[in-house]
NUTITOR-418162 format. One record per residue: residue in one letter; residue number from 1; x, z, y of N, C-alpha, C in turn. Coordinates in nm, 3 decimals, m for minus. Each point is the difference from the previous one (the first is absolute). Last residue first. Layout:
N
 type seq      nx      nz      ny     cax     caz     cay      cx      cz      cy
    A NUM       X       Z       Y       X       Z       Y       X       Z       Y
...
***
This chain:
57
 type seq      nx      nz      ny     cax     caz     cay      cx      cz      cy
    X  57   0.531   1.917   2.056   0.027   0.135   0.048   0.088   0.024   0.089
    X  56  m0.291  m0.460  m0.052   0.137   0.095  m0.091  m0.001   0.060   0.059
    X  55  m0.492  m0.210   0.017   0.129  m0.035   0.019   0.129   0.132  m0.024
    X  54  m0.487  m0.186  m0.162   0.068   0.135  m0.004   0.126  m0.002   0.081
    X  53  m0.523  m0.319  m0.028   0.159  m0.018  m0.009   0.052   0.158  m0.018
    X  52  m0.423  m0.305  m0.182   0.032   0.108   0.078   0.184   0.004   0.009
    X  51  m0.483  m0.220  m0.293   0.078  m0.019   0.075   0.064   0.064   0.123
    X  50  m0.359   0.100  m0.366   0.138  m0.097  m0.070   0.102  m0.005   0.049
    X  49  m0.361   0.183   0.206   0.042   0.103  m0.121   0.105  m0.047  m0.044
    X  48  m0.241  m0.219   0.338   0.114   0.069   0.032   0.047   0.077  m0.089
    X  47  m0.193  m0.461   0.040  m0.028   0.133  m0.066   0.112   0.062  m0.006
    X  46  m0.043  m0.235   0.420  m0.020  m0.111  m0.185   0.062   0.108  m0.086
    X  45   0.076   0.152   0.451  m0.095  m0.022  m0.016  m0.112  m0.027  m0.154
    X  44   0.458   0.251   0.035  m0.043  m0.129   0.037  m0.144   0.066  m0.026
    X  43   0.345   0.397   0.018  m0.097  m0.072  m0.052  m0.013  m0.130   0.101
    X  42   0.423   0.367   0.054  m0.107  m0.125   0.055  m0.038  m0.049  m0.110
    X  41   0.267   0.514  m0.005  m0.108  m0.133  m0.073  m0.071  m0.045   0.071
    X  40   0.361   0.361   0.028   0.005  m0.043   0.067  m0.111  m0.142  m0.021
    X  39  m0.001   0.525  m0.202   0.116  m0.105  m0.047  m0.102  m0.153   0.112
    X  38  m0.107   0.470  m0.002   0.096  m0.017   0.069   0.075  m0.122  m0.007
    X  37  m0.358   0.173  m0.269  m0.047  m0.078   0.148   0.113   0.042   0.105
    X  36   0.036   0.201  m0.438   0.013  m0.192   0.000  m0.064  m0.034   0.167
    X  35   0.098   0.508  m0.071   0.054  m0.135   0.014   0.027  m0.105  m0.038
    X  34  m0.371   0.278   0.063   0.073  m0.045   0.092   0.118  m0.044  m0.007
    X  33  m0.238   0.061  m0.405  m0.077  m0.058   0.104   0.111  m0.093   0.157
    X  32   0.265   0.202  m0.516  m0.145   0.043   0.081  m0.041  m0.113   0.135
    X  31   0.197  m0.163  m0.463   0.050   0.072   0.142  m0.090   0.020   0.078
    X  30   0.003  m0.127  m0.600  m0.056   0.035   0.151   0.113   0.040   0.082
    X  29   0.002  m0.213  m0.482   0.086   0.010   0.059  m0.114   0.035   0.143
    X  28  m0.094  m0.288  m0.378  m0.085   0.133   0.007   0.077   0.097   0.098
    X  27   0.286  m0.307  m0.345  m0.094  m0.002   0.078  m0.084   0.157   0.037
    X  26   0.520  m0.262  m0.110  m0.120   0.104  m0.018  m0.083  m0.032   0.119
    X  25   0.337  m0.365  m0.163  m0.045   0.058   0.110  m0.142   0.109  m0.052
    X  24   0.373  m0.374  m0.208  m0.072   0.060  m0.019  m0.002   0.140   0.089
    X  23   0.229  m0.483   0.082  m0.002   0.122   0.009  m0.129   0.030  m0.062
    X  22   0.202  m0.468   0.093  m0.106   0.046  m0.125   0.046   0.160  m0.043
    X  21  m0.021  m0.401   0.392   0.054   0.143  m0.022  m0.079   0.052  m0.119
    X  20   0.129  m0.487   0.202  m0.071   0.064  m0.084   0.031   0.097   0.007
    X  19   0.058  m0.355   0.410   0.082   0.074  m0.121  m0.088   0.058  m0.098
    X  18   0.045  m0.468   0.391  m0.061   0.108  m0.083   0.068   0.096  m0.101
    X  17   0.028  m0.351   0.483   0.036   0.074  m0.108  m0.054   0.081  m0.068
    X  16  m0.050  m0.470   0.303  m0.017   0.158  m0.026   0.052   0.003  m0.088
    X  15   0.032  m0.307   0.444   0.013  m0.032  m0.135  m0.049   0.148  m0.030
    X  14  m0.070  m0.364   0.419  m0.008   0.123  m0.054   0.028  m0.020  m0.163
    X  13   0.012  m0.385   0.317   0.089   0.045  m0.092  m0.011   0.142  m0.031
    X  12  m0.314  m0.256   0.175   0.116  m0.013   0.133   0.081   0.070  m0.068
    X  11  m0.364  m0.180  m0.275   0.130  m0.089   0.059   0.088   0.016   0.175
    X  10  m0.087   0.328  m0.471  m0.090  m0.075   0.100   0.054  m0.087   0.064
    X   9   0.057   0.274  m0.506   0.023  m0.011   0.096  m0.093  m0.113   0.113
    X   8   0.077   0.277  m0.506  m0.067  m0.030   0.101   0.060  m0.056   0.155
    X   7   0.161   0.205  m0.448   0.004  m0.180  m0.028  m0.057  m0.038   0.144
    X   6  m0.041   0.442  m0.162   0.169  m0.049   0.034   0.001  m0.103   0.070
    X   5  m0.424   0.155  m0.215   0.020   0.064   0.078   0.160  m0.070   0.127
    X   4  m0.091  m0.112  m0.472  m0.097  m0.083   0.098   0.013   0.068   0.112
    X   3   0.257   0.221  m0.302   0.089  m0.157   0.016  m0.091  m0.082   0.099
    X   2  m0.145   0.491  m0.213   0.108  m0.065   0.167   0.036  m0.135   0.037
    X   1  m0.263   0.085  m0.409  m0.082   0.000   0.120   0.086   0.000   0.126
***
């Protein structure tokens, strides 16, 4: 599935990269309330559940 991902490109020459992280990640993992609403999240319009930025710490 990376290779289609890889393969992509446009014709003002954007190219991408893809990686697999095949970490096994516990779940169910909580942080209280206030502070996730510290963590810095622009939601889009076009569903914003999906779509949202975090930018770096």
């Amino acid at each position: 599935m990376t290779n289609y991902i890889q393969a992509t490109t446009t014709k003002t020459g954007l190219t991408v990269t893809a990686l697999v992280n095949e970490r096994t990640y516990a779940i169910g993992k909580k942080i209280p309330d206030d502070l996730f609403n510290q963590i810095p999240i622009s939601n889009y319009s076009e569903l914003p559940a999906w779509n949202y930025t975090i930018p770096p710490g």
